[in-house]
NUVEXZA-637165 format. One line per field, with one value per atom (N, C-alpha, C): residue in three letters; z, x, y; atom name; residue number from 0. Coordinates in nm, 4 decimals. Layout:
% NUVEXZA-637165
type <- ALA|...
pz <- Z|...
px <- X|...
py <- Y|...
atom <- CA|...
seq <- NUM|...
END
This chain:
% NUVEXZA-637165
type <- UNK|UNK|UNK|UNK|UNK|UNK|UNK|UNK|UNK|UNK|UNK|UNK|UNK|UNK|UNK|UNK|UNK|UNK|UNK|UNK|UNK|UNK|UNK|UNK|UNK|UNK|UNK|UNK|UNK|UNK|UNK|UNK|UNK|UNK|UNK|UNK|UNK|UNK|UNK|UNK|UNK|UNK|UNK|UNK|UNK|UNK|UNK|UNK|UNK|UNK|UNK|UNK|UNK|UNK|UNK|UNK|UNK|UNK|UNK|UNK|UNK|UNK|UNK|UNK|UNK|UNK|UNK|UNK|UNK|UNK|UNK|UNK|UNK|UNK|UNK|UNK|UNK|UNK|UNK|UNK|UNK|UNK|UNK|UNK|UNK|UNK|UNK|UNK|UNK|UNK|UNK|UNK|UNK|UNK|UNK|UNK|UNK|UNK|UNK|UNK|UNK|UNK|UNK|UNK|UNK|UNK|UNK|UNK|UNK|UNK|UNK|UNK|UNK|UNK|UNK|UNK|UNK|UNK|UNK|UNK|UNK|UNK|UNK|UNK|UNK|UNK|UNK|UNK|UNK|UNK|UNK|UNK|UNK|UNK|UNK|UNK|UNK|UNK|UNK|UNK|UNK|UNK|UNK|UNK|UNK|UNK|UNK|UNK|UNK|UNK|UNK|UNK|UNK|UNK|UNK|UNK|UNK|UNK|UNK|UNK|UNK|UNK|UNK|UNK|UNK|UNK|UNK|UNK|UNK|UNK|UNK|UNK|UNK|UNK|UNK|UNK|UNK|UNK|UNK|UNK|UNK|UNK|UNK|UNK|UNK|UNK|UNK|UNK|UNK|UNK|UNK|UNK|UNK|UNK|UNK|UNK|UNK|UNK|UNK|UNK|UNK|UNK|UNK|UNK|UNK|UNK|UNK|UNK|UNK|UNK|UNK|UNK|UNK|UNK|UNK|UNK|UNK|UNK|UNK|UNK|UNK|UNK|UNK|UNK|UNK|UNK|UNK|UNK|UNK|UNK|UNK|UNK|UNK|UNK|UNK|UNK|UNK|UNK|UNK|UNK|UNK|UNK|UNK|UNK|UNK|UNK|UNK|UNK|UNK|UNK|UNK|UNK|UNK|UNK|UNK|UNK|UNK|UNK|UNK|UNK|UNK|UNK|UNK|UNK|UNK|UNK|UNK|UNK|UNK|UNK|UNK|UNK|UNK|UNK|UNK|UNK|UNK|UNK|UNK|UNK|UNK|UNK|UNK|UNK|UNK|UNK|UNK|UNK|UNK|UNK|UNK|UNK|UNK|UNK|UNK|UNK|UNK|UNK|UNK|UNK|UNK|UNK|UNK|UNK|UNK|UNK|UNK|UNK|UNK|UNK|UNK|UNK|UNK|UNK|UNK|UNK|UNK|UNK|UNK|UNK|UNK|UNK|UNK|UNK|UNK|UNK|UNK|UNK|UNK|UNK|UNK|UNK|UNK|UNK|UNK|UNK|UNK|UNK|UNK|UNK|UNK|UNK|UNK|UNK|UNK|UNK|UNK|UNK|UNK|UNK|UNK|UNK|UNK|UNK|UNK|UNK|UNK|UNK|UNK|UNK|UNK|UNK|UNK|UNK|UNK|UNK|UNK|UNK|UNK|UNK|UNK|UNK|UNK|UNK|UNK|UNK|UNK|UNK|UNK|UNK|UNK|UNK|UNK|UNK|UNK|UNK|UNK|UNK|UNK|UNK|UNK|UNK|UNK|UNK|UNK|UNK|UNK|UNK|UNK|UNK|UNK|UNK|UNK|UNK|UNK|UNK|UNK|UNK|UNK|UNK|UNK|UNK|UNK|UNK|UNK|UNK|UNK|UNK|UNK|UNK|UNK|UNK|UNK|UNK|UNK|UNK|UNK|UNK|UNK|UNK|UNK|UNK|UNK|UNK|UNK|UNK|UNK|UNK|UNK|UNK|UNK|UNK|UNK|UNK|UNK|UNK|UNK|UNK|UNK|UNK|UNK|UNK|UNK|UNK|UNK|UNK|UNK|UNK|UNK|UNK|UNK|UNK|UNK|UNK|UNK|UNK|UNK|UNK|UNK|UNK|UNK|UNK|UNK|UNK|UNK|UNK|UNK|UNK|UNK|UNK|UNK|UNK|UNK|UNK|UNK|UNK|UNK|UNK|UNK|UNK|UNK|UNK|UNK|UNK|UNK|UNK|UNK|UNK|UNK|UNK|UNK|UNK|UNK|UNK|UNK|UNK|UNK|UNK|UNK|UNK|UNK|UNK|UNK|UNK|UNK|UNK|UNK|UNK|UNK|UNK|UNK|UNK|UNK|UNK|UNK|UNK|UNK|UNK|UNK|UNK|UNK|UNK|UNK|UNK|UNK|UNK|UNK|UNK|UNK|UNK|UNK|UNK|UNK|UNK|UNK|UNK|UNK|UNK|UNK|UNK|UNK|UNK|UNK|UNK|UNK|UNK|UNK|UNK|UNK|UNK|UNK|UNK|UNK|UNK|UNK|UNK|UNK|UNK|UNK|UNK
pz <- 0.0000|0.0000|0.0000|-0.1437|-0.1120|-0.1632|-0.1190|-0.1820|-0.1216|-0.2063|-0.1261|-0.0291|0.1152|0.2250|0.3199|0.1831|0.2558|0.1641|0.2689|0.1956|0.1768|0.2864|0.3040|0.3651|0.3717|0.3860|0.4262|0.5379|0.4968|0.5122|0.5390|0.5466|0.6894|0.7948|0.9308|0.9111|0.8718|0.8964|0.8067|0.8171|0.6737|0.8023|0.6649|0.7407|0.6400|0.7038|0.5976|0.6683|0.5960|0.6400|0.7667|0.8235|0.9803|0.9389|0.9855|0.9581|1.0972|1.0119|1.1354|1.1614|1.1165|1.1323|1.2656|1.2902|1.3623|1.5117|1.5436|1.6713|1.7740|1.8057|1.8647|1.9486|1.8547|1.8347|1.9095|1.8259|1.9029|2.0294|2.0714|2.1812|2.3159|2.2779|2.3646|2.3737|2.2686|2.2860|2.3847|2.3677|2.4166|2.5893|2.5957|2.7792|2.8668|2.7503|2.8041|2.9386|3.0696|3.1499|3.1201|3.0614|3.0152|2.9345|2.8225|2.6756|2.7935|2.8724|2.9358|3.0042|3.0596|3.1645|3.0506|2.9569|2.8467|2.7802|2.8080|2.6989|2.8428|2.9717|3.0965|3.0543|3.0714|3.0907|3.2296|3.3001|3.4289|3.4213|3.3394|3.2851|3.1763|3.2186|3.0921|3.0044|2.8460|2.8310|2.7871|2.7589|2.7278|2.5138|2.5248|2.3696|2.3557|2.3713|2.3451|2.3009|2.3929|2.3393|2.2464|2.2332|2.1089|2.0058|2.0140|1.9080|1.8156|1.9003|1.8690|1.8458|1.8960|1.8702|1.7147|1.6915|1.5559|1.4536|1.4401|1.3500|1.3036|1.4404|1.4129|1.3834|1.4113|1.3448|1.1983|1.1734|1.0232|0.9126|0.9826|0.8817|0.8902|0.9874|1.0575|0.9394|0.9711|0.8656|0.9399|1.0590|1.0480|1.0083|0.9598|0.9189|1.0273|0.9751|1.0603|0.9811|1.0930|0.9682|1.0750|1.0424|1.1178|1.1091|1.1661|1.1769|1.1637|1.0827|1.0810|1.0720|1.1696|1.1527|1.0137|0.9546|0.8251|0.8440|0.9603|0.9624|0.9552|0.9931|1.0244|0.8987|0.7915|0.6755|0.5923|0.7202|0.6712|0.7412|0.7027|0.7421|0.8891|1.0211|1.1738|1.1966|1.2078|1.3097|1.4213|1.4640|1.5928|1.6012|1.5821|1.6334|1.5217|1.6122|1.5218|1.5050|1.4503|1.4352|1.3993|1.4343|1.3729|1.3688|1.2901|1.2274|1.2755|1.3437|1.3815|1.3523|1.1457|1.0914|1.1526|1.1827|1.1748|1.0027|0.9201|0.7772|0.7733|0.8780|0.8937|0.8859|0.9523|0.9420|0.9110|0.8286|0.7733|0.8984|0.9888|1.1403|1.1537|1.2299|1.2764|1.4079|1.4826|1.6187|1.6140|1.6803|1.6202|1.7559|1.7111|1.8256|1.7763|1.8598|1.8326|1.9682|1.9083|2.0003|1.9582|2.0008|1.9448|2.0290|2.0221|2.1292|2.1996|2.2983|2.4278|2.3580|2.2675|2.2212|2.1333|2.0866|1.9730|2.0342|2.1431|2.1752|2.2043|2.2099|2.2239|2.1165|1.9681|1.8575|1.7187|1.7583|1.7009|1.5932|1.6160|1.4856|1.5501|1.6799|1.7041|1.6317|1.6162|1.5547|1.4337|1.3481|1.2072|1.1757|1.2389|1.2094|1.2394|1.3206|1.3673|1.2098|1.1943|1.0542|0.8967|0.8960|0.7777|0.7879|0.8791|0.8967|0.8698|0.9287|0.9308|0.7678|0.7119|0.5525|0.4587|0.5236|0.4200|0.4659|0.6206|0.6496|0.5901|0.5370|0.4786|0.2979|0.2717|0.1043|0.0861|0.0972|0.0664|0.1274|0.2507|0.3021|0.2788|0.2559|0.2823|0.4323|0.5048|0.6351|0.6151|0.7086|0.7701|0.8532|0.9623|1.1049|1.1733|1.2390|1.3459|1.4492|1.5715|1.6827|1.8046|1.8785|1.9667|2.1561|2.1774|2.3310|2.4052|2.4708|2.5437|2.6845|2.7772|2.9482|2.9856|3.0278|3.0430|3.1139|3.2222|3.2381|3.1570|3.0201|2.9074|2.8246|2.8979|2.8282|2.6751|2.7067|2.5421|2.4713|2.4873|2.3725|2.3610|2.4606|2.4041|2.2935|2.3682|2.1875|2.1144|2.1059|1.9859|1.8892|1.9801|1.8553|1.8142|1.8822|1.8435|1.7493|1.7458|1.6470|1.5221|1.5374|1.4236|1.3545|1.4119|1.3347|1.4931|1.5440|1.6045|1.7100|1.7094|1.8302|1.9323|2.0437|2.1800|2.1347|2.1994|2.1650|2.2555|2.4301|2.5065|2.6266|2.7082|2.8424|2.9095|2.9355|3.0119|3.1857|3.2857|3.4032|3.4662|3.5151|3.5944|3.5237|3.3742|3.2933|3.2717|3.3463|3.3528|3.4335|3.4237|3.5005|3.4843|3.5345|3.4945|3.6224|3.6218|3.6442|3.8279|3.7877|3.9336|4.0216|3.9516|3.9505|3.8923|3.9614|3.8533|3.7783|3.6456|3.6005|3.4848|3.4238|3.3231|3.2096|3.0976|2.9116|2.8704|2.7565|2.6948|2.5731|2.4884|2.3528|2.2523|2.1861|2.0593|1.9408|1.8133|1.7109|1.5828|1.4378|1.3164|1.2121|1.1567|1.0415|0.9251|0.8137|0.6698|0.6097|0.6323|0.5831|0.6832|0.7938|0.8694|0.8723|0.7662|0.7723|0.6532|0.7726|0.6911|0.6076|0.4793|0.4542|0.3103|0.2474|0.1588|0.2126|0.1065|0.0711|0.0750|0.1255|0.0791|-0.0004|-0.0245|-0.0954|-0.2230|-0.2957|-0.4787|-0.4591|-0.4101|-0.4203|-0.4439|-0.5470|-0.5873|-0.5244|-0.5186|-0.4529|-0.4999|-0.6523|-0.6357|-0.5964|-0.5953|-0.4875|-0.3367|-0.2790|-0.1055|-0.0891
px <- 0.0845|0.0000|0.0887|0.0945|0.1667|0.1046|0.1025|0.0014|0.1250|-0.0027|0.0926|0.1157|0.0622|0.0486|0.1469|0.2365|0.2594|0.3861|0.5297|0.6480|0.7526|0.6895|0.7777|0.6514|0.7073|0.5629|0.6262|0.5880|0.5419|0.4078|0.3938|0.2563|0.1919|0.2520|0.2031|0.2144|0.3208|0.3760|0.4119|0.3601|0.4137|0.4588|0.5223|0.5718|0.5474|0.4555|0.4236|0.4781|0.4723|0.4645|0.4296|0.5022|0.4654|0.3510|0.2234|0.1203|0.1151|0.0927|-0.0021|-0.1063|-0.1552|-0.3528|-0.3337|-0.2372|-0.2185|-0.1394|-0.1123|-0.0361|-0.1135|-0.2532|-0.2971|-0.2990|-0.3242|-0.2764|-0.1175|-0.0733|0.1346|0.1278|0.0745|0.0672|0.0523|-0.0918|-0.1768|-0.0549|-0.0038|0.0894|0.2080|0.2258|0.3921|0.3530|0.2069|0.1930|0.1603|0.1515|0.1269|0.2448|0.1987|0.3101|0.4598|0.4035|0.5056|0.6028|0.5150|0.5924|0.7184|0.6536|0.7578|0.8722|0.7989|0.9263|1.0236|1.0028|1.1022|1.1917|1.1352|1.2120|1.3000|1.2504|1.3114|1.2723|1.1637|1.0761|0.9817|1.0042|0.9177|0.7895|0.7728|0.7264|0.6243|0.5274|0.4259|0.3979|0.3911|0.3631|0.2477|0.2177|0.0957|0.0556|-0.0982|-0.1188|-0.0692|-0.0752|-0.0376|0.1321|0.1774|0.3310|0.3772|0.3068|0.3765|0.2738|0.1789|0.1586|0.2236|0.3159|0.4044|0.5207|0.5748|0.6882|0.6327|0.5499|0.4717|0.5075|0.5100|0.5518|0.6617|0.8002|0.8990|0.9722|0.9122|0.9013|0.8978|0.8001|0.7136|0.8415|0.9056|1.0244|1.1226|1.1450|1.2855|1.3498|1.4691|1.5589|1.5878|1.4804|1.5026|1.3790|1.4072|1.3739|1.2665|1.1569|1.0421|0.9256|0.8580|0.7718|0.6776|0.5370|0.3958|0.4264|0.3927|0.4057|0.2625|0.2538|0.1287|0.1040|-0.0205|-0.0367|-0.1257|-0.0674|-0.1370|-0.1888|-0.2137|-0.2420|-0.4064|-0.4923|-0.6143|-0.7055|-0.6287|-0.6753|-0.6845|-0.6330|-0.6403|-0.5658|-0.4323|-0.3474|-0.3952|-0.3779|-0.4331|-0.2896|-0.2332|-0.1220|-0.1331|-0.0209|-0.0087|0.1215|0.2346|0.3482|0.4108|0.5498|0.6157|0.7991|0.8618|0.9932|1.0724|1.1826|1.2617|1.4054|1.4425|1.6304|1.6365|1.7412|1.8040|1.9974|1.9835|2.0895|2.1862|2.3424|2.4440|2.5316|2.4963|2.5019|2.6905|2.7626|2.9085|2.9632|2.9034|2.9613|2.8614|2.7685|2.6801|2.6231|2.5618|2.5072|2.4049|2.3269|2.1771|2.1806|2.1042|2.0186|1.8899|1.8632|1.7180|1.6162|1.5039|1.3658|1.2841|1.2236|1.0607|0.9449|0.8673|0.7339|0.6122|0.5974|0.4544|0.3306|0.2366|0.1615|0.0917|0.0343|-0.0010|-0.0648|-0.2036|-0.2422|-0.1718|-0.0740|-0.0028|0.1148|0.1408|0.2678|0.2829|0.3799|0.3692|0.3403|0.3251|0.3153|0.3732|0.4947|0.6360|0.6553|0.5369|0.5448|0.6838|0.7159|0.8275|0.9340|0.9587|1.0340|1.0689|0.9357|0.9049|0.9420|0.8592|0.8983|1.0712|1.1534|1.2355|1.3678|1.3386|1.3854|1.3554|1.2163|1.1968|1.3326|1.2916|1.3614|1.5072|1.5388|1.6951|1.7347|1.5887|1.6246|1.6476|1.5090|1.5436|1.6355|1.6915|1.8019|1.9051|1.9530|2.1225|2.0601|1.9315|1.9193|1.8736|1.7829|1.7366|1.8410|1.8655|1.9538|2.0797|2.1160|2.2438|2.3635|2.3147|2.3502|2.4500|2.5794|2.6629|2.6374|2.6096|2.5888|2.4409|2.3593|2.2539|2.2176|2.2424|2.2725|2.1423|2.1120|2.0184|2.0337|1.9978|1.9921|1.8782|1.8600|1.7720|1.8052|1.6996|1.7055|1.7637|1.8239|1.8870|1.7773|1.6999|1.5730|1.4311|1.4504|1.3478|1.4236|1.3195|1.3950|1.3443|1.1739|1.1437|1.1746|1.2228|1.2663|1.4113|1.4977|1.6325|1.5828|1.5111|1.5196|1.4295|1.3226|1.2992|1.4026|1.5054|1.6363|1.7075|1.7496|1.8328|1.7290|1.5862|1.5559|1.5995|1.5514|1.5514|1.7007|1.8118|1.9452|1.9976|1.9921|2.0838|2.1703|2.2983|2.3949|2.4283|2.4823|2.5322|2.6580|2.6934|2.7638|2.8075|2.7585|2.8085|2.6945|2.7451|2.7134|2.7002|2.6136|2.6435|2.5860|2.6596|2.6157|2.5516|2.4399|2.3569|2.3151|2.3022|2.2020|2.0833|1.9944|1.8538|1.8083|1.6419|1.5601|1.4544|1.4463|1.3259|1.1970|1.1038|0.9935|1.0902|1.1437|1.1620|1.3209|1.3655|1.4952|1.6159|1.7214|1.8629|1.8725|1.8781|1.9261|2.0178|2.0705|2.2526|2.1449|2.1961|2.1490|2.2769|2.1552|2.2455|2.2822|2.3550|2.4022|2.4097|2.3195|2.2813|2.3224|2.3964|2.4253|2.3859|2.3238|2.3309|2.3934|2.4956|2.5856|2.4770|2.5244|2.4910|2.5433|2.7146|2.7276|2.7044|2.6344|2.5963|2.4410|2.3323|2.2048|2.1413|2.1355|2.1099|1.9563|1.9772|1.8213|1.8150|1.6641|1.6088|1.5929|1.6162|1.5529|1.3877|1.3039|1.1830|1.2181|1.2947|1.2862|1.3021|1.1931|1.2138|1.0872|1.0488|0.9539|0.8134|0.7427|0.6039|0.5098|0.4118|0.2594|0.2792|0.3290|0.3312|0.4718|0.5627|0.6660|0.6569|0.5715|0.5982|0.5270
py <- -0.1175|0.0000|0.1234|0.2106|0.2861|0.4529|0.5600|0.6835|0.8137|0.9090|1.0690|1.0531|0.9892|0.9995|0.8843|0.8063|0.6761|0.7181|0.7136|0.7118|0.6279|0.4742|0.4256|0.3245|0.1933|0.1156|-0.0707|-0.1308|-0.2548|-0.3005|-0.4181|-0.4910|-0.4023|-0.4172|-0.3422|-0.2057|-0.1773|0.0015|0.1118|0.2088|0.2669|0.4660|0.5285|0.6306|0.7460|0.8394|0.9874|1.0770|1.1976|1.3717|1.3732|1.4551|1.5099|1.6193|1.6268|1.6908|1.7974|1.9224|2.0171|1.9798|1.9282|1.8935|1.7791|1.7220|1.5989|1.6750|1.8192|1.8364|1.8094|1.8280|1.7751|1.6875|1.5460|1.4057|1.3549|1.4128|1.4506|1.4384|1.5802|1.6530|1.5267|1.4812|1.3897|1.2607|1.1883|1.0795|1.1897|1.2649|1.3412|1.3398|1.3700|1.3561|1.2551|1.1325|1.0018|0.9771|0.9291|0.9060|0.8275|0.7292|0.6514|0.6720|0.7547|0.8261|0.9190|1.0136|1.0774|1.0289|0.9262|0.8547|0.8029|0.7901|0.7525|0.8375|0.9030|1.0495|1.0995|1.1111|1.1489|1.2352|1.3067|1.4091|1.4308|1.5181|1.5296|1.6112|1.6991|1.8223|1.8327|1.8213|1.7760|1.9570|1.9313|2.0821|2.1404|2.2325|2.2655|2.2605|2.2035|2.2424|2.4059|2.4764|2.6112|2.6053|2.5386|2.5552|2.4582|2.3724|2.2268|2.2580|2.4054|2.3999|2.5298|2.6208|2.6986|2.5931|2.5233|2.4419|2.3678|2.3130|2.2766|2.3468|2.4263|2.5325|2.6007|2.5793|2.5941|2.4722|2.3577|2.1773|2.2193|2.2429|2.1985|2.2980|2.4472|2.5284|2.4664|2.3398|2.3334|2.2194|2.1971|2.1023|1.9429|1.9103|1.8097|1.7053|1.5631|1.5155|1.4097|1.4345|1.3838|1.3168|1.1939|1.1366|1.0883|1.0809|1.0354|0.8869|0.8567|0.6704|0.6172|0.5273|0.4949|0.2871|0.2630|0.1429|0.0970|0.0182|-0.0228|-0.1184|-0.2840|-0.3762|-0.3723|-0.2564|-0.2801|-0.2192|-0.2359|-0.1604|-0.0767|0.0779|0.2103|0.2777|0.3409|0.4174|0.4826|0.4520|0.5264|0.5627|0.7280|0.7639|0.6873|0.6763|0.5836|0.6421|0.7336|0.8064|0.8430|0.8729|0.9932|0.9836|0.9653|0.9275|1.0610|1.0712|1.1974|1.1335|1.2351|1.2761|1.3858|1.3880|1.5196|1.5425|1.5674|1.5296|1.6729|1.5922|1.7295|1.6478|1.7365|1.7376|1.7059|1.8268|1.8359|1.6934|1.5942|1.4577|1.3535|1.3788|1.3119|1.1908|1.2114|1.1292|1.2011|1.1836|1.2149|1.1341|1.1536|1.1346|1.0889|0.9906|0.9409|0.9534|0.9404|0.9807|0.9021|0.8233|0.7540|0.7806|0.8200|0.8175|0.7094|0.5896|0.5140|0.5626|0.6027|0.5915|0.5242|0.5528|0.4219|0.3473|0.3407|0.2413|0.1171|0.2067|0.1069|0.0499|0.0798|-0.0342|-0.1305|-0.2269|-0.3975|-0.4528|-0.3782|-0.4864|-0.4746|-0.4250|-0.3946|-0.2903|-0.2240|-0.0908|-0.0076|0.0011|0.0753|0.0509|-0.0573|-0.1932|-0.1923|-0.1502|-0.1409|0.0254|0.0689|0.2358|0.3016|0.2305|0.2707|0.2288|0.0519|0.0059|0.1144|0.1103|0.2386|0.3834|0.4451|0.5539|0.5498|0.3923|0.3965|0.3571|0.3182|0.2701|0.4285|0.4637|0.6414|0.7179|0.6994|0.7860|0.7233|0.5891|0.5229|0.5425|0.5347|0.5269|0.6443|0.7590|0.8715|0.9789|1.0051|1.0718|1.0896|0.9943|0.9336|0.9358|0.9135|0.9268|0.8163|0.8135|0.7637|0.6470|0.7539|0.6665|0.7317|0.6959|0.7021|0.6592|0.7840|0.7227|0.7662|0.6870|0.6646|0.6989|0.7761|0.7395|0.6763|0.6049|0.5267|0.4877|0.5441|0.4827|0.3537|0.3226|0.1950|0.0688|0.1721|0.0262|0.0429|0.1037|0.0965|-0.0186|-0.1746|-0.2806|-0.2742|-0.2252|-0.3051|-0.1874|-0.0871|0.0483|-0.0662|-0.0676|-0.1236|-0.2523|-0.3442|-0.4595|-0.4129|-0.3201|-0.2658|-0.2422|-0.1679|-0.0704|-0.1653|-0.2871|-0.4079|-0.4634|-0.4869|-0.5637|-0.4827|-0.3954|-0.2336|-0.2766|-0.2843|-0.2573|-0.1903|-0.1104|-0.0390|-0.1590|-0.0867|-0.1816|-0.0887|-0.1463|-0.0696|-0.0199|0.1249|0.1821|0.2371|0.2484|0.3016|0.3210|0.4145|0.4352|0.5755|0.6093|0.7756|0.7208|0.7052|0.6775|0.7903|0.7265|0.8292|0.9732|0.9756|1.0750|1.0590|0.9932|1.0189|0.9697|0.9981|0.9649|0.8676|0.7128|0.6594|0.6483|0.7066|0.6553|0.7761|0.8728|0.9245|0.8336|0.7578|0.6994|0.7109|0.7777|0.8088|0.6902|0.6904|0.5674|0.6354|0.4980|0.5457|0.5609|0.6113|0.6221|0.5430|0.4656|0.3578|0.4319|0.4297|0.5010|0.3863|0.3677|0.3012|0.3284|0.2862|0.3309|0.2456|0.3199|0.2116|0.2651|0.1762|0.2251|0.1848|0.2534|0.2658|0.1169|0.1146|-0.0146|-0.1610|-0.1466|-0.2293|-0.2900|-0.1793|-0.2008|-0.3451|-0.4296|-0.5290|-0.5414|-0.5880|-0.6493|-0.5746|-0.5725|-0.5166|-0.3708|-0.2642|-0.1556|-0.1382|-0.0650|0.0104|0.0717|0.1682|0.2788|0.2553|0.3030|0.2751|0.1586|0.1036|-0.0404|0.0522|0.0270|0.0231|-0.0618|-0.0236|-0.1181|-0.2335|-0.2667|-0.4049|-0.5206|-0.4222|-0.4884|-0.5382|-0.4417|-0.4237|-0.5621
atom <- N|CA|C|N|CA|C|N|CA|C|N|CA|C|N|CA|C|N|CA|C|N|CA|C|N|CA|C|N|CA|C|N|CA|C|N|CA|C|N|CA|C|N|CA|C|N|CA|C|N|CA|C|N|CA|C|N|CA|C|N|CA|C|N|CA|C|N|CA|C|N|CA|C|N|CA|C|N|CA|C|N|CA|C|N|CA|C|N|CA|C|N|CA|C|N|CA|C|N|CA|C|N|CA|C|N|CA|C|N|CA|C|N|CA|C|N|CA|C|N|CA|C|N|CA|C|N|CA|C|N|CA|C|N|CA|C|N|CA|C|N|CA|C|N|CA|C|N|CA|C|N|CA|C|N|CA|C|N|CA|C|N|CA|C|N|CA|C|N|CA|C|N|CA|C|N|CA|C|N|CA|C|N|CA|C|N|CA|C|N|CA|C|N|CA|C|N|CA|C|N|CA|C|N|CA|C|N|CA|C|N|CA|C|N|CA|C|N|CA|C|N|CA|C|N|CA|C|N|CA|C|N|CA|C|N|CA|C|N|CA|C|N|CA|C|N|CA|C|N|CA|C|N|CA|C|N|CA|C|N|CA|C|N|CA|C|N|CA|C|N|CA|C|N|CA|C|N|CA|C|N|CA|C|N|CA|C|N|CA|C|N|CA|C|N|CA|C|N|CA|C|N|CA|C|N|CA|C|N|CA|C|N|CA|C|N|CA|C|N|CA|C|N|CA|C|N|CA|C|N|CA|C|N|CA|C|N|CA|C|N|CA|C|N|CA|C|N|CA|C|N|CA|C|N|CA|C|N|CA|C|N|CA|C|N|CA|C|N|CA|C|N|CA|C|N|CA|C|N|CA|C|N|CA|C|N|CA|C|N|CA|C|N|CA|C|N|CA|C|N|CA|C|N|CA|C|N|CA|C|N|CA|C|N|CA|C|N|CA|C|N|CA|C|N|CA|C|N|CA|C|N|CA|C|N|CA|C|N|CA|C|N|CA|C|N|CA|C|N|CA|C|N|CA|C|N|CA|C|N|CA|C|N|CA|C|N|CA|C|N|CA|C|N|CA|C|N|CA|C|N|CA|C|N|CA|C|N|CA|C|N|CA|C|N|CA|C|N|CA|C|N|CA|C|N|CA|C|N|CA|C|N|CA|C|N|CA|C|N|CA|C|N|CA|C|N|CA|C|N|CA|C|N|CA|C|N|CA|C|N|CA|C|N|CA|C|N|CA|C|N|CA|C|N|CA|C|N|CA|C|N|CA|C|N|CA|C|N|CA|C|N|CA|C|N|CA|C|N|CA|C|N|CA|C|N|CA|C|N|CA|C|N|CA|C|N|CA|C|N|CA|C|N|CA|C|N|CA|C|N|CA|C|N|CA|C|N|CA|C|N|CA|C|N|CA|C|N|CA|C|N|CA|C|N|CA|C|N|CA|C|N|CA|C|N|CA|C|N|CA|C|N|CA|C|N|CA|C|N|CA|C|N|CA|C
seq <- 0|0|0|1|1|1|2|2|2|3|3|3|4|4|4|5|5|5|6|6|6|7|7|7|8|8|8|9|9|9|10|10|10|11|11|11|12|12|12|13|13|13|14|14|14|15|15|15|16|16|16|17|17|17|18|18|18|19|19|19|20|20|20|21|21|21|22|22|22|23|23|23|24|24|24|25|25|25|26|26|26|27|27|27|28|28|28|29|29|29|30|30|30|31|31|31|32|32|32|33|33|33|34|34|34|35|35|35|36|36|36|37|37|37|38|38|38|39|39|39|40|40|40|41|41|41|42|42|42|43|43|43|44|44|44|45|45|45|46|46|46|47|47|47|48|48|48|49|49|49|50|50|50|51|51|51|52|52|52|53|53|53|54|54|54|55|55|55|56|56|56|57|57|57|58|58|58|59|59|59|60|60|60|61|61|61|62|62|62|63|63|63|64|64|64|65|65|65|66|66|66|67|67|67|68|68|68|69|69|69|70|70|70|71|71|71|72|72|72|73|73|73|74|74|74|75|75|75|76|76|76|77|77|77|78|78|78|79|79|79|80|80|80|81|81|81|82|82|82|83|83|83|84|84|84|85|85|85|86|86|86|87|87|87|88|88|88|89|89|89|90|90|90|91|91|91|92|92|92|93|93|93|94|94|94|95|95|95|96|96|96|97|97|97|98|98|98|99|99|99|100|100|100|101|101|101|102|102|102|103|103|103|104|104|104|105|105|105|106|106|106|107|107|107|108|108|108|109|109|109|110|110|110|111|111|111|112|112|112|113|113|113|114|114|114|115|115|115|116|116|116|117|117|117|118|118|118|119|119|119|120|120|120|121|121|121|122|122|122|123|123|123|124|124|124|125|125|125|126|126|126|127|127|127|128|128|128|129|129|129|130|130|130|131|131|131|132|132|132|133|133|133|134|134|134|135|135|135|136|136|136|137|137|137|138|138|138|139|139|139|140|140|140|141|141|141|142|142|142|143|143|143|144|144|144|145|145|145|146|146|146|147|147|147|148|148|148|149|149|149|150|150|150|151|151|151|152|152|152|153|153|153|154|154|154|155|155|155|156|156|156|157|157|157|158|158|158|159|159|159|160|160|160|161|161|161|162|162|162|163|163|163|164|164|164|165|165|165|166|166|166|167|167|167|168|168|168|169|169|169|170|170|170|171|171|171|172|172|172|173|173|173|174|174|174|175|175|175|176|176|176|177|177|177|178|178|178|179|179|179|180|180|180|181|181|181|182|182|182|183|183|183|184|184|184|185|185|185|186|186|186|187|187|187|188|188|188|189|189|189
END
């Protein structure tokens, strides 16, 4: 299934345009408790300000995409993935948000693989690197299923759930991304 709205796609998951019409939507996944305790966020913010931040998103140069579940028929957002490329050494920083309804059934998994496909074939990125809470087990094998490997350690840089805990440093090379390409595949390839 592939349209204007779908840029990147498998059977479960496909990945479009970051939409204004959808901050809302964002917003509501971004204050989920859990979503926060992940990000090590204490601080929930207001629609008023992520929907000014929306906007300096939508001019900005990094690379962002709606995540969407495809298994139930019809493209439903269910989160949001980003690139946050430094161009100087061709690397990016990666971000996933699924939201509460959709987690546990590996679109993180799926969406996290896409991104890393258009960031090494469309982009052309290098390397892409990840930080993640060290006791966020299923974000860590999400990123290992995805491609990403361990890359390091920051002791005692965050917070889970109100607990100092270390950030793990995750990384995926270009010439390390195993598998088939999306990119270039037509509706009747995928």
């Amino acid at each position: 299934m592939t349209g204007p709205d779908l840029w990147l796609t498998t059977p479960a998951c496909g990945l479009g345009p970051y939409r204004a019409d959808l901050t809302g939507t964002y917003w509501r996944w971004e204050q989920d408790p859990v979503a926060m305790a992940g990000q090590g966020r204490q601080v929930p913010t207001s629609l008023e300000s992520r929907t000014e931040g929306m906007a300096h998103q939508l001019r900005g140069t990094n690379i962002r995409f709606t995540v969407y579940d495809l298994a139930g028929g019809g493209p439903v957002p269910v989160g949001v993935t980003t690139l946050l490329p430094d161009d100087a050494v061709r690397t990016a920083e990666f971000t996933v948000l699924i939201g509460g309804g959709a987690r546990g059934r590996g679109l993180g998994t799926a969406a996290a693989r896409l991104t890393l496909d258009y960031a090494f074939h469309v982009s052309a990125l290098r390397m892409v690197w990840l930080k993640v809470l060290a006791p966020h087990a299923a974000a860590v094998t999400a990123y290992e299923r995805a491609g990403f490997r361990h890359a390091g350690r920051l002791r005692e840089a965050g917070y889970w759930f109100g607990e100092v805990c270390d950030e793990l440093l995750m990384d995926a090379t270009a010439s390390g991304f195993a598998g088939p390409s999306r990119v270039g595949r037509g509706a009747d390839e995928a």
